[in-house]
PDB file as gemmi writes it, atoms N, CA and C in Angstrom:
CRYST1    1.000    1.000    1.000  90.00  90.00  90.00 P 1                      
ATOM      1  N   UNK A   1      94.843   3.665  40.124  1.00  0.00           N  
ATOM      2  CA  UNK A   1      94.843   3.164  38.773  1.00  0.00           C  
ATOM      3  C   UNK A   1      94.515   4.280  37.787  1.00  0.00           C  
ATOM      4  N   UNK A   2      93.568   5.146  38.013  1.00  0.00           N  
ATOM      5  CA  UNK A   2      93.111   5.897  37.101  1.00  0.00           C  
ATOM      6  C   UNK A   2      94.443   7.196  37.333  1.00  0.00           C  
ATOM      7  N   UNK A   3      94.733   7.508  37.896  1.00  0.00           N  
ATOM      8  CA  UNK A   3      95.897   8.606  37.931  1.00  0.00           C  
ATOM      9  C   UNK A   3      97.485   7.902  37.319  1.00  0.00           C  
ATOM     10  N   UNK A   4      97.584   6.867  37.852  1.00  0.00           N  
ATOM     11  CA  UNK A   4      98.569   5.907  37.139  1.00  0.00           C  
ATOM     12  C   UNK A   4      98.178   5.923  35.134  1.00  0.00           C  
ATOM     13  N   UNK A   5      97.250   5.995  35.033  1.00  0.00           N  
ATOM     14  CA  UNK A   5      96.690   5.504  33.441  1.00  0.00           C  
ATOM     15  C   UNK A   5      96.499   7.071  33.003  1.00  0.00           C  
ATOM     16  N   UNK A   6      96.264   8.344  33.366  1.00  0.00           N  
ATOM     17  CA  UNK A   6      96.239   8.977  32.724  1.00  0.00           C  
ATOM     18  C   UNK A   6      97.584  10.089  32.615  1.00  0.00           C  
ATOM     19  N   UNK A   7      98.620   9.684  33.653  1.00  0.00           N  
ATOM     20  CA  UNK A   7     100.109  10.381  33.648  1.00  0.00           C  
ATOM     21  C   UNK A   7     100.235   9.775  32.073  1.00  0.00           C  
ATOM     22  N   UNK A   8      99.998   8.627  31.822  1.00  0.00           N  
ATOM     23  CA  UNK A   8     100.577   8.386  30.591  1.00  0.00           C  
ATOM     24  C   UNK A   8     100.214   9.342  29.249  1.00  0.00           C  
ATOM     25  N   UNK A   9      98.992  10.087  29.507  1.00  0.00           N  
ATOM     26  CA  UNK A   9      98.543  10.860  28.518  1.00  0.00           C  
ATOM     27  C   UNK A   9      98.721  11.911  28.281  1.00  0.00           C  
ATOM     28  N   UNK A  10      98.920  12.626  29.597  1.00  0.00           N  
ATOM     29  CA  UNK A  10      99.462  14.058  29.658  1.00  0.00           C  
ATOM     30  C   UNK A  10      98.546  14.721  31.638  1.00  0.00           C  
ATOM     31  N   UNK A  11      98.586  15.913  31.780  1.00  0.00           N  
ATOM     32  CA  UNK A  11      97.944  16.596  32.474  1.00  0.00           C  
ATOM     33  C   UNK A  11      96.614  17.084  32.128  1.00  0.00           C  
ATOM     34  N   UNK A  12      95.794  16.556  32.469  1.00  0.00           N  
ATOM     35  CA  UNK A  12      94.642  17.516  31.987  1.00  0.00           C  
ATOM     36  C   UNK A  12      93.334  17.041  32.996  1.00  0.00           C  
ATOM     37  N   UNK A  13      92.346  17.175  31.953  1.00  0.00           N  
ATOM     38  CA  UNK A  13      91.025  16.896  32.566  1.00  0.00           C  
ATOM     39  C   UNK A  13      90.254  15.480  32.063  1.00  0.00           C  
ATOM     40  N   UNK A  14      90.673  14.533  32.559  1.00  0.00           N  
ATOM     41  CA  UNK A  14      89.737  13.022  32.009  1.00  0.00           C  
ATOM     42  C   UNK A  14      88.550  12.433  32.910  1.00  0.00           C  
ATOM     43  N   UNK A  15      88.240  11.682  32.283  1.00  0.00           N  
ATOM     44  CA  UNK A  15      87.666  11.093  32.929  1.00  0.00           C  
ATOM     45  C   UNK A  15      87.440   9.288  32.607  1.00  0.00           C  
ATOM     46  N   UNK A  16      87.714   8.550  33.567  1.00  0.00           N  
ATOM     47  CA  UNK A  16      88.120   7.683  33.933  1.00  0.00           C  
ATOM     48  C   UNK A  16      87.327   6.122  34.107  1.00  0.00           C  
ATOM     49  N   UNK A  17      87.074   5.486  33.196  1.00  0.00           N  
ATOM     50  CA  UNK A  17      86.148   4.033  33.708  1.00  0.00           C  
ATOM     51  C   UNK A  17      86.837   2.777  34.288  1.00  0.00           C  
ATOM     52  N   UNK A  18      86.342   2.750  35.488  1.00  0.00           N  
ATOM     53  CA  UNK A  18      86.935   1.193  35.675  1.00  0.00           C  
ATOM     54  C   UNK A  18      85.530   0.599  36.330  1.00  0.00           C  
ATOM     55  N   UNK A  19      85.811  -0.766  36.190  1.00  0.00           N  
ATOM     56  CA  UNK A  19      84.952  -1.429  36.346  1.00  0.00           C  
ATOM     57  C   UNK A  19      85.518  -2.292  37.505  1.00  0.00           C  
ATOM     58  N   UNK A  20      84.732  -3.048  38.489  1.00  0.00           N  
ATOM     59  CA  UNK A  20      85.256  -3.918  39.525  1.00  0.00           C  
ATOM     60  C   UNK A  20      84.679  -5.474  39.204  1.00  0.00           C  
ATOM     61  N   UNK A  21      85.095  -6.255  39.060  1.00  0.00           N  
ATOM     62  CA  UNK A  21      85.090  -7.399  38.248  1.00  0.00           C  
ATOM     63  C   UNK A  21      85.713  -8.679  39.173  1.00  0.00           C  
ATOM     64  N   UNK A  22      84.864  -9.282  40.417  1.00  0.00           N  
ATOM     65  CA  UNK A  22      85.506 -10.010  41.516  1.00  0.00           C  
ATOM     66  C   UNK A  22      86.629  -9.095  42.162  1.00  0.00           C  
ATOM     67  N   UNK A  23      85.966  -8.431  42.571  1.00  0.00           N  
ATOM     68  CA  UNK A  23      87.035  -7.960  43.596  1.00  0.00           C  
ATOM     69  C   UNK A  23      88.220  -7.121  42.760  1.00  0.00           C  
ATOM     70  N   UNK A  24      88.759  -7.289  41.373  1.00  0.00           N  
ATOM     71  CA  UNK A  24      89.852  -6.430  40.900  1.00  0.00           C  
ATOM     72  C   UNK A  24      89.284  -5.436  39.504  1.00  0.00           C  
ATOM     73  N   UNK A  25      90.180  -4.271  40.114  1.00  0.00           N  
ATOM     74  CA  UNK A  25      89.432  -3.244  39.557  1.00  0.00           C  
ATOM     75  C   UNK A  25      90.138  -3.189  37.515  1.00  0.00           C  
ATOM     76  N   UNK A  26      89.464  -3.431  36.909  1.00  0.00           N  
ATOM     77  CA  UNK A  26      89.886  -3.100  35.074  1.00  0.00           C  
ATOM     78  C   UNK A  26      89.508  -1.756  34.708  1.00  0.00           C  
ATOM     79  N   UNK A  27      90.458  -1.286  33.948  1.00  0.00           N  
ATOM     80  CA  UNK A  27      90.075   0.267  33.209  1.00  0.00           C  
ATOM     81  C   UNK A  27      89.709  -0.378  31.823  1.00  0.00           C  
ATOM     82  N   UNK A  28      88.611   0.725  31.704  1.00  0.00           N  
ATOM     83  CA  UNK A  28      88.023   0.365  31.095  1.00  0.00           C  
ATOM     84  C   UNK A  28      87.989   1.627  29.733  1.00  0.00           C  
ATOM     85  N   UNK A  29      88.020   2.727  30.181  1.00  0.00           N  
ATOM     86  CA  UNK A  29      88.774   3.730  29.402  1.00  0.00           C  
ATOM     87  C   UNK A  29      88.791   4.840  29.725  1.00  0.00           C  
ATOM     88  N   UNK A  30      89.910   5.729  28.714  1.00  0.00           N  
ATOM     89  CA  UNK A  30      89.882   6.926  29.145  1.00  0.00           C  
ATOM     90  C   UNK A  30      89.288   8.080  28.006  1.00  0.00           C  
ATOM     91  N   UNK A  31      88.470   9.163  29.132  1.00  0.00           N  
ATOM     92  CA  UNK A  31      88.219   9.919  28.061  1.00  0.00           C  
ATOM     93  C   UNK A  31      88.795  11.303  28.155  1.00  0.00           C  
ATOM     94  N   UNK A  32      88.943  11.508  27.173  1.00  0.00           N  
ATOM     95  CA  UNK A  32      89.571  13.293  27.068  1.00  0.00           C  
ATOM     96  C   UNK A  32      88.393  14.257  27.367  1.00  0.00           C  
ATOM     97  N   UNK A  33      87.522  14.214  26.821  1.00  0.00           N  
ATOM     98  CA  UNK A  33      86.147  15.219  26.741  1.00  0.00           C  
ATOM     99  C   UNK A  33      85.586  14.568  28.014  1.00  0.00           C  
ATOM    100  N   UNK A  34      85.486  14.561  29.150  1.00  0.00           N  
ATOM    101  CA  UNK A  34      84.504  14.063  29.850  1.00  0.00           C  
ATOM    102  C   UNK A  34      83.325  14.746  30.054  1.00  0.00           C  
ATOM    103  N   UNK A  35      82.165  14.121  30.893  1.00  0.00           N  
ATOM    104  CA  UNK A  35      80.846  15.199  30.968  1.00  0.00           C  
ATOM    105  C   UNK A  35      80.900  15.020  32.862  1.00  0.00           C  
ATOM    106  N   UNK A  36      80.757  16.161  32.963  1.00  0.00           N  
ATOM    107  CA  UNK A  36      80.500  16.067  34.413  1.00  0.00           C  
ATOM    108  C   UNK A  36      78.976  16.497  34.769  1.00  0.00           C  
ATOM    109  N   UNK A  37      77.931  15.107  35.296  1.00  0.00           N  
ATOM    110  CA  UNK A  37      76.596  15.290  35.264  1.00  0.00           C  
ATOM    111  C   UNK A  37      76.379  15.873  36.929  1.00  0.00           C  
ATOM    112  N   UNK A  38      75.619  16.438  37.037  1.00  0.00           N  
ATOM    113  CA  UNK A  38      74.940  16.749  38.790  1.00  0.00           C  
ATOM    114  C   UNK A  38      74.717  15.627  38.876  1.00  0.00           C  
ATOM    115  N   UNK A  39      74.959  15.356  40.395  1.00  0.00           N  
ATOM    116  CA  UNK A  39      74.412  14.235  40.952  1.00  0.00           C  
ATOM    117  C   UNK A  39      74.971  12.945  40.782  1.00  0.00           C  
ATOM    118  N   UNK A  40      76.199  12.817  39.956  1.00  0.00           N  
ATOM    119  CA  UNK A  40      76.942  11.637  39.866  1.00  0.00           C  
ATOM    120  C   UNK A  40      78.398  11.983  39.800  1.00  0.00           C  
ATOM    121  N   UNK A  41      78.894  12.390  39.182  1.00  0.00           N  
ATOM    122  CA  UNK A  41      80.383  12.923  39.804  1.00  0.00           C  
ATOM    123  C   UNK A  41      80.323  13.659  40.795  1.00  0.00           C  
ATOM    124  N   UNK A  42      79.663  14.548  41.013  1.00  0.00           N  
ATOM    125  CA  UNK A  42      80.027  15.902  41.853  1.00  0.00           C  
ATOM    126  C   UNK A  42      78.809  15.225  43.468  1.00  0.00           C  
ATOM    127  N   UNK A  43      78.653  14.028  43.542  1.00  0.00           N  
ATOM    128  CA  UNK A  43      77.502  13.361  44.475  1.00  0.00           C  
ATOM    129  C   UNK A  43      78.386  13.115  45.704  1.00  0.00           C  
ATOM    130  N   UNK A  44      79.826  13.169  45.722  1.00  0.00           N  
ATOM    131  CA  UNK A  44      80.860  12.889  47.387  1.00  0.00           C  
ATOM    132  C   UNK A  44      80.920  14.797  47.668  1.00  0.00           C  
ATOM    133  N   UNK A  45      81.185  15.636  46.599  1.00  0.00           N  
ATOM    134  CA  UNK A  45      82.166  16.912  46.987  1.00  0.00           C  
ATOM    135  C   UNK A  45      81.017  18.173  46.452  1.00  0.00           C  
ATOM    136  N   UNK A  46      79.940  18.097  45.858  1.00  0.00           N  
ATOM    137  CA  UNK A  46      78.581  19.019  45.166  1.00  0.00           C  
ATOM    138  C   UNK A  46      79.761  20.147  44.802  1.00  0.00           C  
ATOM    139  N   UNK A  47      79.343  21.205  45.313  1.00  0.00           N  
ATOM    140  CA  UNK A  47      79.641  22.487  44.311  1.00  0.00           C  
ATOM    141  C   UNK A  47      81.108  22.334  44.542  1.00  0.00           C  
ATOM    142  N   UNK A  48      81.788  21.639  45.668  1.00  0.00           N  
ATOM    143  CA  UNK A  48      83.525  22.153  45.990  1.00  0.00           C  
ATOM    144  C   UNK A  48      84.012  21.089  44.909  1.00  0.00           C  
ATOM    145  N   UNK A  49      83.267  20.185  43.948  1.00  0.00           N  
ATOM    146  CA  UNK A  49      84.273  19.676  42.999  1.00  0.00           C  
ATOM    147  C   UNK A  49      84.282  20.753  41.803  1.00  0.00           C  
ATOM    148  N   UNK A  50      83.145  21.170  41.588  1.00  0.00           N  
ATOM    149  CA  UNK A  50      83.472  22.312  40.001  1.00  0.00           C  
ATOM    150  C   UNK A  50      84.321  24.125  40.985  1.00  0.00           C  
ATOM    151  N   UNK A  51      84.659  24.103  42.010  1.00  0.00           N  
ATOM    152  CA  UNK A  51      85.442  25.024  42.589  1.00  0.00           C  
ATOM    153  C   UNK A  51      86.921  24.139  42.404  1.00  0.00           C  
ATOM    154  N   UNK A  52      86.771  23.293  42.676  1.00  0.00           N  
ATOM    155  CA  UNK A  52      88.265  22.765  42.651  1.00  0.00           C  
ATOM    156  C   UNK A  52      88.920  22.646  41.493  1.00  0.00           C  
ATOM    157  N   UNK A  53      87.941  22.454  40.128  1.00  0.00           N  
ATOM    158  CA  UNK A  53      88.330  21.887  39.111  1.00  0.00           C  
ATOM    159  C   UNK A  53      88.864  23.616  38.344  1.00  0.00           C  
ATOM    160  N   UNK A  54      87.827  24.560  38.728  1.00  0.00           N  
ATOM    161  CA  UNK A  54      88.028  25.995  37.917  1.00  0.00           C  
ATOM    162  C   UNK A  54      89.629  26.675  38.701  1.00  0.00           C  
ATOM    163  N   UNK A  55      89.263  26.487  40.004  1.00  0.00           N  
ATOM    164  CA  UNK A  55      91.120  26.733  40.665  1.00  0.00           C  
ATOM    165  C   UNK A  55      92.277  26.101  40.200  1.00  0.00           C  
ATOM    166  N   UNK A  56      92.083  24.690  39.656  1.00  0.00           N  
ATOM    167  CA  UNK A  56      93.136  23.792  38.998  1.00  0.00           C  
ATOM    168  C   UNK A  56      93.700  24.500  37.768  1.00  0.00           C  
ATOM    169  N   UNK A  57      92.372  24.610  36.634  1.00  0.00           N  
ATOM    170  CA  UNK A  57      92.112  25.647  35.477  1.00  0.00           C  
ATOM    171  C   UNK A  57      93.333  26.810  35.756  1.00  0.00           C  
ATOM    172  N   UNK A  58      92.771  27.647  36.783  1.00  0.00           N  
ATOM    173  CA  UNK A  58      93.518  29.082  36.859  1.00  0.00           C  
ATOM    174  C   UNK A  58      94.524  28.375  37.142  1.00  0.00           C  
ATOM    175  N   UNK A  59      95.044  27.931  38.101  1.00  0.00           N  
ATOM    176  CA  UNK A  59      96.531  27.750  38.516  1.00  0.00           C  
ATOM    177  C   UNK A  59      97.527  27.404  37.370  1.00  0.00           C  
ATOM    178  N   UNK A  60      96.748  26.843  36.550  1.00  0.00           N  
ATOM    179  CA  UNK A  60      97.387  25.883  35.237  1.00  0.00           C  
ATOM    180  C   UNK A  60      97.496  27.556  34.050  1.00  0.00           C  
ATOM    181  N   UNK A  61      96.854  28.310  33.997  1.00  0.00           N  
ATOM    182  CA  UNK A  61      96.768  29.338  33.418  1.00  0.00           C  
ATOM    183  C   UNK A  61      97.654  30.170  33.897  1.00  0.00           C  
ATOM    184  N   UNK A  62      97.919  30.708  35.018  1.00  0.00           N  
ATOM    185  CA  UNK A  62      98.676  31.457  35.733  1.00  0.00           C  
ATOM    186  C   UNK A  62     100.351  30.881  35.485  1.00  0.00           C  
ATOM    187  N   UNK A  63     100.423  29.996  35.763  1.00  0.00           N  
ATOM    188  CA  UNK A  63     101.535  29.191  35.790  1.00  0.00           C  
ATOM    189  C   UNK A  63     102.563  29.490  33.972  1.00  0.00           C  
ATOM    190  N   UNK A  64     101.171  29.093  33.304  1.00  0.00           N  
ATOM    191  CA  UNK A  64     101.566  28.976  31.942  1.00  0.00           C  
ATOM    192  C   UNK A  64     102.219  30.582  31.283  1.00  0.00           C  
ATOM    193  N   UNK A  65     101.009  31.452  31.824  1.00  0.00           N  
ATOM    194  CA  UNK A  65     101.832  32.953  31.778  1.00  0.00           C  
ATOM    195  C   UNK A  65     102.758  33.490  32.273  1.00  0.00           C  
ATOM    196  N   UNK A  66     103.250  33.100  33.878  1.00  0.00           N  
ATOM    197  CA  UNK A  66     104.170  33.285  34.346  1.00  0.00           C  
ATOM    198  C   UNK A  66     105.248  32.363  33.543  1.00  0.00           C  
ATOM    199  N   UNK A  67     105.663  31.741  32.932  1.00  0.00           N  
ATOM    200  CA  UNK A  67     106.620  31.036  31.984  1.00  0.00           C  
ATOM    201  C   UNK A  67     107.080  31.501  31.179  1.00  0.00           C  
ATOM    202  N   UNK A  68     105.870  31.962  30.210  1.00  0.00           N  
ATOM    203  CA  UNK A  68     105.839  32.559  28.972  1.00  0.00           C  
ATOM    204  C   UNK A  68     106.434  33.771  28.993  1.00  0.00           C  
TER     205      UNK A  68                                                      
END                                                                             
């Protein structure tokens, strides 16, 4: 749901609310600026989610120069 809801916005970096409400999941919104806190986003993947997110960054940078 949340990757479905933010193709509509573009590529980038969001972040994502849904709520579970009997069993079916509602979005609840999307944000452009998100905050990524210790200990609650990064609480399944610790340091390999802000490694993954800065490699995404470069690749998206690299990509954009190689175009240009």
């Amino acid at each position: 749901m949340a990757l479905r809801a933010t193709r509509l916005i573009g590529n980038g970096l969001f972040g994502v609310d849904i709520k579970d409400i009997d069993g079916k999941p509602y979005l609840i919104e999307i944000n452009d600026n998100p905050s990524l806190d210790a200990g609650i986003e990064d609480a399944v993947l610790g340091e390999a989610l802000y490694a993954r997110i800065i490699q995404a960054l470069k690749h998206r940078l690299e990509h954009r120069r190689a175009a240009g």
